[in-house]
KOLNU-23354 format. One record per residue (C-alpha): z, y, x; residue in one letter; residue number from 1; chain. Coordinates in nm, 4 decimals. Layout:
[site [Z,Y,X],A,NUM,A]
...
//
This chain:
[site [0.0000,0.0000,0.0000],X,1,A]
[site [-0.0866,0.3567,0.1298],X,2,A]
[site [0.1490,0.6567,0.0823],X,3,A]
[site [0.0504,1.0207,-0.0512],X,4,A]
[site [0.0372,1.0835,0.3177],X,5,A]
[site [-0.2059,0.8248,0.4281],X,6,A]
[site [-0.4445,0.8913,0.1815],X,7,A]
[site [-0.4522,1.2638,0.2785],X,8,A]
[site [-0.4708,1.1538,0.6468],X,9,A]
[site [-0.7903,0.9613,0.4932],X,10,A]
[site [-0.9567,1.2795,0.2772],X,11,A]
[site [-0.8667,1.0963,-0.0359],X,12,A]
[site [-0.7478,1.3213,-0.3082],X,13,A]
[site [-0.4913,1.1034,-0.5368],X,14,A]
[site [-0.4315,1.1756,-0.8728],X,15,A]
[site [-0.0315,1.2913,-0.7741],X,16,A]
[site [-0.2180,1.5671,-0.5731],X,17,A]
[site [-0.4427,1.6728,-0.8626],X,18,A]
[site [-0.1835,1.7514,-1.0340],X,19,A]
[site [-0.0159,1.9287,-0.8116],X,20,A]
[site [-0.2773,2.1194,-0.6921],X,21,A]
[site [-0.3244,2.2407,-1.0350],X,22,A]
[site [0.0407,2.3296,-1.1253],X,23,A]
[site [0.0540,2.5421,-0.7691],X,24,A]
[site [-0.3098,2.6736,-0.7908],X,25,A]
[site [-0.4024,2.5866,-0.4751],X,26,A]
[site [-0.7202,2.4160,-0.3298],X,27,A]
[site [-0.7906,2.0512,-0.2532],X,28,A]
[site [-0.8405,2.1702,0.1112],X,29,A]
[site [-0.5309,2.2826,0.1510],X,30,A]
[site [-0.3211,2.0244,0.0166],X,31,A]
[site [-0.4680,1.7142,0.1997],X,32,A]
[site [-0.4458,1.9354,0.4777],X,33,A]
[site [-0.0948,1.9740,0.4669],X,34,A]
[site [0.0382,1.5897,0.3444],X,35,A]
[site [-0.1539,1.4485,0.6616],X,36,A]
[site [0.0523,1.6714,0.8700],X,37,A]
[site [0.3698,1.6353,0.6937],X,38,A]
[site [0.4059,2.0171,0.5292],X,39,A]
[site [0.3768,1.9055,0.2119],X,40,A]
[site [0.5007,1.5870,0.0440],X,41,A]
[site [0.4725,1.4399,-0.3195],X,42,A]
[site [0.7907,1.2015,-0.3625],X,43,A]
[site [0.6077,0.9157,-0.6401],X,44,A]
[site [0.7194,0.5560,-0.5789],X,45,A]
[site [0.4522,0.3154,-0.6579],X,46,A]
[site [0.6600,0.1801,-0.9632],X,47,A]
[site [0.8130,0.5301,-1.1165],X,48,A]
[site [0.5375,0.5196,-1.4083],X,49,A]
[site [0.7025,0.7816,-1.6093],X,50,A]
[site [0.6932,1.0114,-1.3055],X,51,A]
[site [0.4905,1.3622,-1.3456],X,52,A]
[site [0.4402,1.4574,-1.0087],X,53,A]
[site [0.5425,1.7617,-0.8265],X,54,A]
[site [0.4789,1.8897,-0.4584],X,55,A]
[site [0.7531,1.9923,-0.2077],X,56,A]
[site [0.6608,2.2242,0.1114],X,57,A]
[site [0.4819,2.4925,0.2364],X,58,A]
[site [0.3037,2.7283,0.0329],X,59,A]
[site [0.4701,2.5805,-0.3056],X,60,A]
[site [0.7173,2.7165,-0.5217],X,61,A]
[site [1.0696,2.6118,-0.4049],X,62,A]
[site [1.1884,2.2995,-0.6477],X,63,A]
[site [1.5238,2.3013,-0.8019],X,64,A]
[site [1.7203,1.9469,-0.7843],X,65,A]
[site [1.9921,1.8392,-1.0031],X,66,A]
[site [2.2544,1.6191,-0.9174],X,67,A]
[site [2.5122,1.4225,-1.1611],X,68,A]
[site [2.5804,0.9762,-1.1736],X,69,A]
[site [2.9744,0.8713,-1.2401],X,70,A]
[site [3.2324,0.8112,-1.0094],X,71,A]
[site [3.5656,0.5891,-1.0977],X,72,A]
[site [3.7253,0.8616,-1.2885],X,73,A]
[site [3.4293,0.9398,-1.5338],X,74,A]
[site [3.2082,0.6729,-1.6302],X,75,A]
[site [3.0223,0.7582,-1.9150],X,76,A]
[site [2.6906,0.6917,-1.8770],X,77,A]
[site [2.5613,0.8793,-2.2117],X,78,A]
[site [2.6950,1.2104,-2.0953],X,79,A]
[site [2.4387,1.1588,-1.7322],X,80,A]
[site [2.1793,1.0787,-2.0154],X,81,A]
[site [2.2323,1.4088,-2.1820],X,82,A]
[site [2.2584,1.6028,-1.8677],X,83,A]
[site [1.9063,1.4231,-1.7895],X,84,A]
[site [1.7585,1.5796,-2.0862],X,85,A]
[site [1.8985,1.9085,-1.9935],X,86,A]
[site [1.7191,1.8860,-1.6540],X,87,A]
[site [1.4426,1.8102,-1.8199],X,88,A]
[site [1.4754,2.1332,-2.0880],X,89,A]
[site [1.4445,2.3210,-1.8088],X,90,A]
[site [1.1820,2.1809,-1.6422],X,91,A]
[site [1.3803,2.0534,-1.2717],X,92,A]
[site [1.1672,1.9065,-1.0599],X,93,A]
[site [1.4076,1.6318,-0.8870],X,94,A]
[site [1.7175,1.4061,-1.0122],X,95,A]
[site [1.9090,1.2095,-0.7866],X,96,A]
[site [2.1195,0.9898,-0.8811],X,97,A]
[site [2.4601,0.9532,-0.6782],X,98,A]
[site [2.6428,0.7301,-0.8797],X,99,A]
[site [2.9617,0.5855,-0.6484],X,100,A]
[site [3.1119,0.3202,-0.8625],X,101,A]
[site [3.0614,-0.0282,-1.0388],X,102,A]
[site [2.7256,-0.1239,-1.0937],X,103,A]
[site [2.5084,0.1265,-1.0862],X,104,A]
[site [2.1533,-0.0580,-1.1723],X,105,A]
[site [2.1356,-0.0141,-1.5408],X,106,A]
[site [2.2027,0.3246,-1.5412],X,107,A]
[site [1.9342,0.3995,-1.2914],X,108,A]
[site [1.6564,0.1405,-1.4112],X,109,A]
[site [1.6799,0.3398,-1.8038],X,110,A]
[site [1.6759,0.6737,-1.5499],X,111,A]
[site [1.4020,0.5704,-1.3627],X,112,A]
[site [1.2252,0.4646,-1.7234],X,113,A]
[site [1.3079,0.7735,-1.8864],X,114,A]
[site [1.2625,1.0477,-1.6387],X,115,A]
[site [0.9418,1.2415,-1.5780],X,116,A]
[site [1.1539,1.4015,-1.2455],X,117,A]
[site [1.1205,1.2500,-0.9392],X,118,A]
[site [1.4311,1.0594,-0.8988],X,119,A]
[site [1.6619,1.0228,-0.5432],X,120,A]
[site [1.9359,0.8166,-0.4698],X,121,A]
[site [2.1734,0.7208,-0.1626],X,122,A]
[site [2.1978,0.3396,-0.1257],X,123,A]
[site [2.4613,0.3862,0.0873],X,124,A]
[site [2.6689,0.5217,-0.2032],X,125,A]
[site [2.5512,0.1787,-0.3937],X,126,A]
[site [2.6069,-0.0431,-0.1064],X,127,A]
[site [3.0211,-0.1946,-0.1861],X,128,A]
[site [2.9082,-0.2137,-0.5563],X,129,A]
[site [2.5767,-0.3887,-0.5197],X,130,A]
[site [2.6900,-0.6464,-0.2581],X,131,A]
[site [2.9719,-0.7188,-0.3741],X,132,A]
[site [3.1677,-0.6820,-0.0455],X,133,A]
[site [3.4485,-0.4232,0.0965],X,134,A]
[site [3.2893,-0.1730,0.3592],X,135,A]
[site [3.4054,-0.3720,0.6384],X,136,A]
[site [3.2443,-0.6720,0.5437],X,137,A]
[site [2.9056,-0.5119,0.4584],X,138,A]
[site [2.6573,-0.6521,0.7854],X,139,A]
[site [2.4074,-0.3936,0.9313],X,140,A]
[site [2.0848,-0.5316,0.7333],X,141,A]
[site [2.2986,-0.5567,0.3810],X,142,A]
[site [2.2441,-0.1816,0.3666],X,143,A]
[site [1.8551,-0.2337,0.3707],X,144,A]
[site [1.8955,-0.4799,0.1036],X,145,A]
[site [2.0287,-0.1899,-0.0970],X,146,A]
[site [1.7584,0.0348,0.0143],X,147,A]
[site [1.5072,-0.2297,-0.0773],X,148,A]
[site [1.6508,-0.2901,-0.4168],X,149,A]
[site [1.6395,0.1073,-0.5137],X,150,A]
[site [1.2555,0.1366,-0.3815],X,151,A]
[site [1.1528,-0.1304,-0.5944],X,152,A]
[site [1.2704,-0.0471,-0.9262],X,153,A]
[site [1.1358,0.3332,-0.8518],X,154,A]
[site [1.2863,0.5344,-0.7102],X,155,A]
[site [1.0945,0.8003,-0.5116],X,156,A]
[site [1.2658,0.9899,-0.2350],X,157,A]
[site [1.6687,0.8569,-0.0886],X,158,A]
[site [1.9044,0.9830,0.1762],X,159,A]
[site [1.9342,0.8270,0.4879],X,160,A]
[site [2.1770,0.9478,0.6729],X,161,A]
[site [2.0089,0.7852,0.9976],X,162,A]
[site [2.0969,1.1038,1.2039],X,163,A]
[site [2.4601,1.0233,1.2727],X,164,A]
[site [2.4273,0.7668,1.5890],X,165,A]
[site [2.5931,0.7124,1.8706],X,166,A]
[site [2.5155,1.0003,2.0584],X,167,A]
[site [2.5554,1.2518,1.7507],X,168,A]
[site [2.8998,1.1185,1.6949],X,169,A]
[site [2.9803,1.1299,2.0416],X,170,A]
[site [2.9197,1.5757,2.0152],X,171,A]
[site [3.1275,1.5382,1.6660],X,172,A]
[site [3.4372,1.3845,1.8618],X,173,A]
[site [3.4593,1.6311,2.0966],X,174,A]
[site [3.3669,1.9453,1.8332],X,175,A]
[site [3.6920,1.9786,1.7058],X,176,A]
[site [3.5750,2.0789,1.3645],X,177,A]
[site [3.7926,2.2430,1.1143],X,178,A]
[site [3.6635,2.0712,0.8003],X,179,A]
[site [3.5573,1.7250,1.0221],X,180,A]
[site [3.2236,1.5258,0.8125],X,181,A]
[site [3.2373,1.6359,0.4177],X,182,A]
[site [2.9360,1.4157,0.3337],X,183,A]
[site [3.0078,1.1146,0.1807],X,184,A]
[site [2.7031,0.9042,0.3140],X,185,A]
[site [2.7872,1.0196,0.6287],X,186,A]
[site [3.1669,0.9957,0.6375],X,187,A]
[site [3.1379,0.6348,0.4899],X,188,A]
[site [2.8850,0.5300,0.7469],X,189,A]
[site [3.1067,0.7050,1.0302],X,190,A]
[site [3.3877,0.4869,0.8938],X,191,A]
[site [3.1427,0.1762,0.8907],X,192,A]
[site [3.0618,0.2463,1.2421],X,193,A]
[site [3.4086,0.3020,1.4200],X,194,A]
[site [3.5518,-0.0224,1.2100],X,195,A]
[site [3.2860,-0.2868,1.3577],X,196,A]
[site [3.2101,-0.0473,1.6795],X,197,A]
[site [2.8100,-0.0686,1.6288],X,198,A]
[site [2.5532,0.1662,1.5904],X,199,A]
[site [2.4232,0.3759,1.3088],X,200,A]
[site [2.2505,0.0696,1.0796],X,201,A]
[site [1.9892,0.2846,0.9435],X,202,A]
[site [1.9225,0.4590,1.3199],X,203,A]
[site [1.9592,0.0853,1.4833],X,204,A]
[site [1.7091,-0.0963,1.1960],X,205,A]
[site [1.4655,0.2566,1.1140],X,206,A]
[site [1.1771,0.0583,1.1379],X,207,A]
[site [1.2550,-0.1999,0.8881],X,208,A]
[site [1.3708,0.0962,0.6691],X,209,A]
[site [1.0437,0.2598,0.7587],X,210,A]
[site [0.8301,-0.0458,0.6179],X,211,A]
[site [0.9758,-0.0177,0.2863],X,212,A]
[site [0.9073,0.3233,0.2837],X,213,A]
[site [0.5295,0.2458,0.3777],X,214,A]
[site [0.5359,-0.0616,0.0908],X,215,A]
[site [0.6438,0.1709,-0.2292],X,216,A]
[site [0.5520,0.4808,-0.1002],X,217,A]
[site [0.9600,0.6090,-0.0718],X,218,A]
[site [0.9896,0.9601,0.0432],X,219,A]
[site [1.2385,0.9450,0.3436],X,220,A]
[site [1.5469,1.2718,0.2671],X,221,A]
[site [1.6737,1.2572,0.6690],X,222,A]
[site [2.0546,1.3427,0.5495],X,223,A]
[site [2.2914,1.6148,0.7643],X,224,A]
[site [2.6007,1.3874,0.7721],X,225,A]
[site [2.7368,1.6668,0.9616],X,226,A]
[site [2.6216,1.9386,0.7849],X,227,A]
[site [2.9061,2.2121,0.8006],X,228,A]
[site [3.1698,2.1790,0.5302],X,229,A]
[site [3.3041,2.5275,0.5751],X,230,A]
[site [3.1578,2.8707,0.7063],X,231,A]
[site [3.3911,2.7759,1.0132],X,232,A]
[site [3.1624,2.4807,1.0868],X,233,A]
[site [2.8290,2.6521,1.0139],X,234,A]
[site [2.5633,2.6113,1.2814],X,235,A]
[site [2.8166,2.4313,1.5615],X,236,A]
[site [2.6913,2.1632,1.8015],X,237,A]
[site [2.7362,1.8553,1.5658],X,238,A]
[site [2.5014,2.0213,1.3291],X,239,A]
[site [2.2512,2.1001,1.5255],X,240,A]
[site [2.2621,1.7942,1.7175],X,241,A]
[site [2.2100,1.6105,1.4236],X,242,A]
[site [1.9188,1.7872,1.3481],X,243,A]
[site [1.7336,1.6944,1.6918],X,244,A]
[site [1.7774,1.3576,1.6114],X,245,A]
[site [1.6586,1.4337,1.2363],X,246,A]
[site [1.3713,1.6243,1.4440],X,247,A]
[site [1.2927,1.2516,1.6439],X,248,A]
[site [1.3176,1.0795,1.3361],X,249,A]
[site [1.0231,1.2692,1.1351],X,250,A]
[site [0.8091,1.1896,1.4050],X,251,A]
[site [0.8829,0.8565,1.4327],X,252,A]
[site [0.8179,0.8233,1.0405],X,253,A]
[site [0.5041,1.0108,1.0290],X,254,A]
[site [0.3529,0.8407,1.3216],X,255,A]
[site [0.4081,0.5350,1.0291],X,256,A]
[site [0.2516,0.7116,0.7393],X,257,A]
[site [0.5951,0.7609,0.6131],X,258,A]
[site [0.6743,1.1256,0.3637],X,259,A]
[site [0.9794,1.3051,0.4626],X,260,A]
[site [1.1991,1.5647,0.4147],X,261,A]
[site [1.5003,1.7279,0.5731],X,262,A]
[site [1.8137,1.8017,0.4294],X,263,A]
[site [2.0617,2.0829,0.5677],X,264,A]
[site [2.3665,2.3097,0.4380],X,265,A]
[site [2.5936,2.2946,0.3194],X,266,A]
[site [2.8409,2.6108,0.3703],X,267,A]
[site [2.7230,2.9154,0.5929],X,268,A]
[site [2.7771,3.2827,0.6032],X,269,A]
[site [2.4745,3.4599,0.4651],X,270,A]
[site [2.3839,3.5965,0.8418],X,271,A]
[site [2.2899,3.2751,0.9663],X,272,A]
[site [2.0911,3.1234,0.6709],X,273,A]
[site [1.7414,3.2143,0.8011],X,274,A]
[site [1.8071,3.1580,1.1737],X,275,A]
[site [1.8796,2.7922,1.0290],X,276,A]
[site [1.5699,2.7788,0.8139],X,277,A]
[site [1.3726,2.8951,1.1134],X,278,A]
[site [1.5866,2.6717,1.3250],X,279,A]
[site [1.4607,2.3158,1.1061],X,280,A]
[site [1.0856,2.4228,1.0867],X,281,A]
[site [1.0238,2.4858,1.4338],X,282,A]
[site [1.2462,2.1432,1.5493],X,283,A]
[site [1.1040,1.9223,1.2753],X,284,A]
[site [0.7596,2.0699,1.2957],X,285,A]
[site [0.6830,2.2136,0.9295],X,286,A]
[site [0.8611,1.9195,0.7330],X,287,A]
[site [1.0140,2.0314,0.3745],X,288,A]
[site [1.3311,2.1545,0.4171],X,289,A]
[site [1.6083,2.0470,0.1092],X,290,A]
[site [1.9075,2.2457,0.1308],X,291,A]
[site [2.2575,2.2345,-0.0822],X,292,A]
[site [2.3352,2.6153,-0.1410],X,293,A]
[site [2.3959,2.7199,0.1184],X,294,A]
[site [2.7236,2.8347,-0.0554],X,295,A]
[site [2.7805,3.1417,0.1202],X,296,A]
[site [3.1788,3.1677,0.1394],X,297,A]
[site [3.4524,2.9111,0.0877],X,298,A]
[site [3.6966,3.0459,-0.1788],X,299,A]
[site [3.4533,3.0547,-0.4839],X,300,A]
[site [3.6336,2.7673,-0.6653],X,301,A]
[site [3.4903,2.7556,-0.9862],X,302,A]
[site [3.2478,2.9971,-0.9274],X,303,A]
[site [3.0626,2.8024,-0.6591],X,304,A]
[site [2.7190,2.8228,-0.8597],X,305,A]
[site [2.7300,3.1687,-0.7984],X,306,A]
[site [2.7983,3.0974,-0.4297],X,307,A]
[site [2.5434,2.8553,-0.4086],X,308,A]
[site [2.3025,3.0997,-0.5577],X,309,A]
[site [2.3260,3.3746,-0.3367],X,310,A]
[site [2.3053,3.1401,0.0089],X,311,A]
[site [1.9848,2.9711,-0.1812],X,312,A]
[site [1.8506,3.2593,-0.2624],X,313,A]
[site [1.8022,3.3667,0.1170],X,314,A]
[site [1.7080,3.0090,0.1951],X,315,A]
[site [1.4221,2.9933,-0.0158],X,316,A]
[site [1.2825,3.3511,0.1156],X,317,A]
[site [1.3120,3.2258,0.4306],X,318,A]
[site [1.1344,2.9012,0.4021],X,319,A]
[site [1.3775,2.6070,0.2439],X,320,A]
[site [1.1278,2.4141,-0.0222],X,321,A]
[site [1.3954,2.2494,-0.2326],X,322,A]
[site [1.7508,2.4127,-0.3687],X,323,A]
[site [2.0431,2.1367,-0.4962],X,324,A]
[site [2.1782,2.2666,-0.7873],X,325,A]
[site [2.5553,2.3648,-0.7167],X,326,A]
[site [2.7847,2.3827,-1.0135],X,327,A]
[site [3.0928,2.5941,-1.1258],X,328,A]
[site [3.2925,2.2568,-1.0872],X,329,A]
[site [3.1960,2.1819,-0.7382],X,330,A]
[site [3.4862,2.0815,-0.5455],X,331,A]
[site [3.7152,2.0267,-0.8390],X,332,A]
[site [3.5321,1.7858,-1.0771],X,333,A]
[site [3.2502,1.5615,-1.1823],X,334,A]
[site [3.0783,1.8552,-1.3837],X,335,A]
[site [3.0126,1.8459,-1.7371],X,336,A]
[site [2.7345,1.9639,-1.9371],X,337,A]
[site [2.8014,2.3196,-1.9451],X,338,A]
[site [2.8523,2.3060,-1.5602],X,339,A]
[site [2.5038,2.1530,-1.5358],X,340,A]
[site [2.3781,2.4157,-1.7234],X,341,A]
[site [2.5172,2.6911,-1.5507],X,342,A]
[site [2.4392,2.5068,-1.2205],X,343,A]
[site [2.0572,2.4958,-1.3431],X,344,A]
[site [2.0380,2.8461,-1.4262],X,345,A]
[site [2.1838,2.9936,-1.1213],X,346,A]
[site [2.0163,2.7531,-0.8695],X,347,A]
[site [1.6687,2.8346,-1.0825],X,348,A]
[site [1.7246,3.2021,-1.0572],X,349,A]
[site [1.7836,3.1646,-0.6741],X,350,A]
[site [1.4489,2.9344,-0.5958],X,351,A]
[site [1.2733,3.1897,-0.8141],X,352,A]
[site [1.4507,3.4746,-0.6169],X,353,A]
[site [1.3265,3.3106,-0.3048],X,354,A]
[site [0.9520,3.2386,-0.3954],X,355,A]
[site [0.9373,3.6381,-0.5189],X,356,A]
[site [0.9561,3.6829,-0.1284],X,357,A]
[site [0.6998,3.4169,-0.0076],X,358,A]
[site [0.4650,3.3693,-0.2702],X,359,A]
[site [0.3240,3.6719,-0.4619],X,360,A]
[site [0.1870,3.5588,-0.7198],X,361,A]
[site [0.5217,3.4433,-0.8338],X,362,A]
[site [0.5403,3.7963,-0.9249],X,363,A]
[site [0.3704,3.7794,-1.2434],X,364,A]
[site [0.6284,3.6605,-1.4359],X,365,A]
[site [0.8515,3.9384,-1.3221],X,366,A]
[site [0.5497,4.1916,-1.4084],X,367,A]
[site [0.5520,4.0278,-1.7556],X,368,A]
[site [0.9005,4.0311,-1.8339],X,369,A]
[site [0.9120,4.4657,-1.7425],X,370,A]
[site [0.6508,4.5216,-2.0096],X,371,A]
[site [0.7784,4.3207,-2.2593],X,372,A]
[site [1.0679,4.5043,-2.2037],X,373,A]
[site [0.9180,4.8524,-2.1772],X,374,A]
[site [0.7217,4.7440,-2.5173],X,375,A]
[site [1.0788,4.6426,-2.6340],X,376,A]
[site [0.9154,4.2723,-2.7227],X,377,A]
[site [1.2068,4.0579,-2.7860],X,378,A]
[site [1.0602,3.7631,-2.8449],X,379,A]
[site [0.8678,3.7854,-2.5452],X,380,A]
[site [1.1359,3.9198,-2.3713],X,381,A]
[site [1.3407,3.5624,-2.4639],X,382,A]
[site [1.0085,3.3542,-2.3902],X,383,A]
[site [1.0025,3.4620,-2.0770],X,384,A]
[site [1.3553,3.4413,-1.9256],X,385,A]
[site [1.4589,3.1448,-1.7530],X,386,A]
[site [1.7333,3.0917,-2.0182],X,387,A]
[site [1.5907,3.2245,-2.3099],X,388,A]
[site [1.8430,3.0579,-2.5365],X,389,A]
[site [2.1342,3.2216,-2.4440],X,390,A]
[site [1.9798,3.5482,-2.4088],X,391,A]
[site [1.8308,3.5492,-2.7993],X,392,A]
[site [2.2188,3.4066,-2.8629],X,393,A]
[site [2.3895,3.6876,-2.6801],X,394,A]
[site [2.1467,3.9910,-2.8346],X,395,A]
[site [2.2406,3.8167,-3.1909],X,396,A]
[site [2.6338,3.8241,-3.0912],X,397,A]
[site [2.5643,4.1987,-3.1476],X,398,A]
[site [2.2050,4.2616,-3.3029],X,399,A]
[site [2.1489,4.6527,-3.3408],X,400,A]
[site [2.0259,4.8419,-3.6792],X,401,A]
[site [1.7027,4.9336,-3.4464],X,402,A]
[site [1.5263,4.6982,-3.2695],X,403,A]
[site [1.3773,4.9529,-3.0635],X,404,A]
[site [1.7359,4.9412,-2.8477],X,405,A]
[site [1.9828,4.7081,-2.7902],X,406,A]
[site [2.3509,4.7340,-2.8698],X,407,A]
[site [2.4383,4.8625,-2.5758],X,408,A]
[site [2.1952,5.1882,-2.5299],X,409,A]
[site [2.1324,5.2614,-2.9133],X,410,A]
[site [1.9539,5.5428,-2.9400],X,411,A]
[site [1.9864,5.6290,-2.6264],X,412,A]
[site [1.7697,5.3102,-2.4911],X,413,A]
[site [1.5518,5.5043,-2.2122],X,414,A]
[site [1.2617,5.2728,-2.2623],X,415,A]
[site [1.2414,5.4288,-2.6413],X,416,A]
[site [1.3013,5.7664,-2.5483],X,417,A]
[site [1.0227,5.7698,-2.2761],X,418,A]
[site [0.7615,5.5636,-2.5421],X,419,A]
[site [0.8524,5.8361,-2.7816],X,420,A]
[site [0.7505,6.1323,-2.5348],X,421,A]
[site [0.4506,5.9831,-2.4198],X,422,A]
[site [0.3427,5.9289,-2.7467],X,423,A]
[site [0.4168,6.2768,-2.8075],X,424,A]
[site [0.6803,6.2283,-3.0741],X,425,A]
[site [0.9874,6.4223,-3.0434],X,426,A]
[site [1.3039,6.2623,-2.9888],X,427,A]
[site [1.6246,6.2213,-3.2284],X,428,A]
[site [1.9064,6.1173,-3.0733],X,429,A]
[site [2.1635,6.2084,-3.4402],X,430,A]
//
């Protein structure tokens, strides 16, 4: 089987890249182009049939990805499905799935059925569930059994957090960080690798890993197990350590055909954010970049959407291709579904922020929403915002007499009073 970047290595222009070529507007040139070199990648496993593709990369809008799946504390698998549906209301572009407890399989084979979103997962989250066995037990080549399971049934891009070997740990040890690894993949591989003393399993094995890849067309999402849990930890030597090796890795996988993508931070103070964007396209050589935030300070509990927002925002001007979704409940809770929604909202805002700066014809949208608004259009007005709902709710919460105004301005709404002069009506403000 060939993978969306084989076939543009060959000139042959899939169906997945018709479609996205027509959602971006851009030409068939340009697209092959940039899959064979690994700029671009389309995440659509062989067997995710429901799947309606989308492109990730340079010279695309920046993608929005949603995360939810249940832990031990909340397992109620109908609430995911509703928060699914939300995604989907709002047209995101990626769901992963990062479901820690029980068996997971069910859940993520109705997912995988139902979901027009390109759907991620990490197996190493899945691994003491799926096999049955306590970390310690779990042998090198049971995690590939996991990864093997989870390409099969669909799904079309996972994290590998194959950047934390020997020699990456070895910088982490002596780093003295203040909030040590806050990924779980990576802090319950680190754990897997001090207990039986052995190497990384998905660093020692990548080629076998690569070949399933290659088999069901899986993109590869190189994880940043030491991405920086705090602003204190933001850009330090295990972070960008890890990132060379990430940097090795792409090659290594694209040499095989294989799609990838890079993921980064995590928490960072807003003056470093594009130095680190900069930082991952010239090491990795162009590949998608798929950051989380970057939440831009550390004591936004409950607000962290907002954090999340502004540190995405800058990432997305200054070349990250794909914002995760942070919620008000990060760091205190699984969220619910009116943290997802807030969490979609903000993130959505920030990509759209983001692509204002690097792709101009993202504009338009903008454009439209100032005229509707200087032709007091409502309607269009709630069409057009990226939450239209809540914006029709909150004008109703206080509808005005006049619908030339709001309730805020009443007569004294400036886009009315400037219409009226122009139009060479005098103006009543009694």
């Amino acid at each position: 089987m060939k993978t969306q970047m084989l076939y543009a290595k060959e000139g042959i222009f899939t169906k997945e890249m018709q479609i996205v070529a027509q959602k971006e507007q851009v030409s068939q040139d340009f697209l092959l182009e940039n899959i064979a070199c690994g700029k671009i990648i389309i995440p659509a496993n062989i067997n995710h049939k429901s799947l309606d593709p989308n492109g990730i990369g340079f010279g695309l809008r920046t993608k929005v990805n949603v995360n939810l799946g249940v832990s031990n504390d909340c397992i109620d698998y109908s609430e995911e499905m509703k928060k699914v549906e939300l995604a989907h209301k709002f047209g995101i572009e990626a769901i992963m799935d990062l479901s820690n407890y029980g068996k997971t399989s069910h859940f993520r084979d109705e997912l995988i059925t139902f979901s027009k979103a390109m759907i991620g997962t990490v197996p190493v989250y899945d691994a003491v569930g799926f096999l049955e066995k306590d970390l310690k037990q779990i042998e090198a080549k049971d995690f590939l059994d996991v990864v093997y399971h989870h390409a099969k049934i669909g799904v079309d891009f996972m994290t590998i957090h194959a950047g934390i070997n020997s020699r990456a740990v070895k910088v982490f040890k002596e780093g003295k960080r203040l909030t040590n690894i806050v990924s779980r993949g990576g802090s319950v591989l680190y754990a897997w690798m001090m207990m039986k003393q052995a190497e990384n399993p998905f660093f020692e094995y990548y080629d076998d890993l690569l070949e399933i890849c290659l088999k069901y067309d899986v993109t590869l999402s190189l994880g940043d197990a030491l991405r920086p849990g705090s602003t204190h930890d933001s850009t330090d030597a295990s972070q960008i350590t890890e990132l060379i090796e990430l940097s090795l890795l792409t090659q290594r996988a694209w040499e095989a055909g294989v799609q990838v993508m890079i993921e980064g931070p995590g928490h960072m103070a807003i003056n470093e954010i594009e130095a680190n964007m900069q930082l991952e396209k010239r090491l990795c050589k162009g590949a998608p970049f798929y950051v989380l935030g970057p939440l831009v300070t550390d004591i936004g509990a409950g607000y962290d959407h907002i954090s999340g927002a502004i540190g995405g925002a800058v990432a997305a001007a200054s070349g990250a291709d794909i914002l995760c979704y942070v919620t008000p409940a990060e760091h205190l809770r699984l969220p619910n579904l009116d943290d997802v929604r807030d969490g979609i909202v903000a993130t959505k805002i920030a990509a759209h922020a983001g692509d204002i700066a690097k792709l101009p014809k993202e504009r338009m949208r903008d454009d439209d929403m100032s005229k509707a608004r200087q032709d007091i259009d409502w309607e269009k007005m709630f069409k057009l915002a990226i939450d239209g709902e809540k914006a029709k709710k909150m004008f109703n919460e206080r509808r005005p007499d006049d619908l030339n105004s709001c309730s805020m301005c009443g007569k004294m709404c400036a886009m009315n009073t400037i219409n009226q002069v122009l139009k060479g009506e005098d103006v009543s403000l009694v």
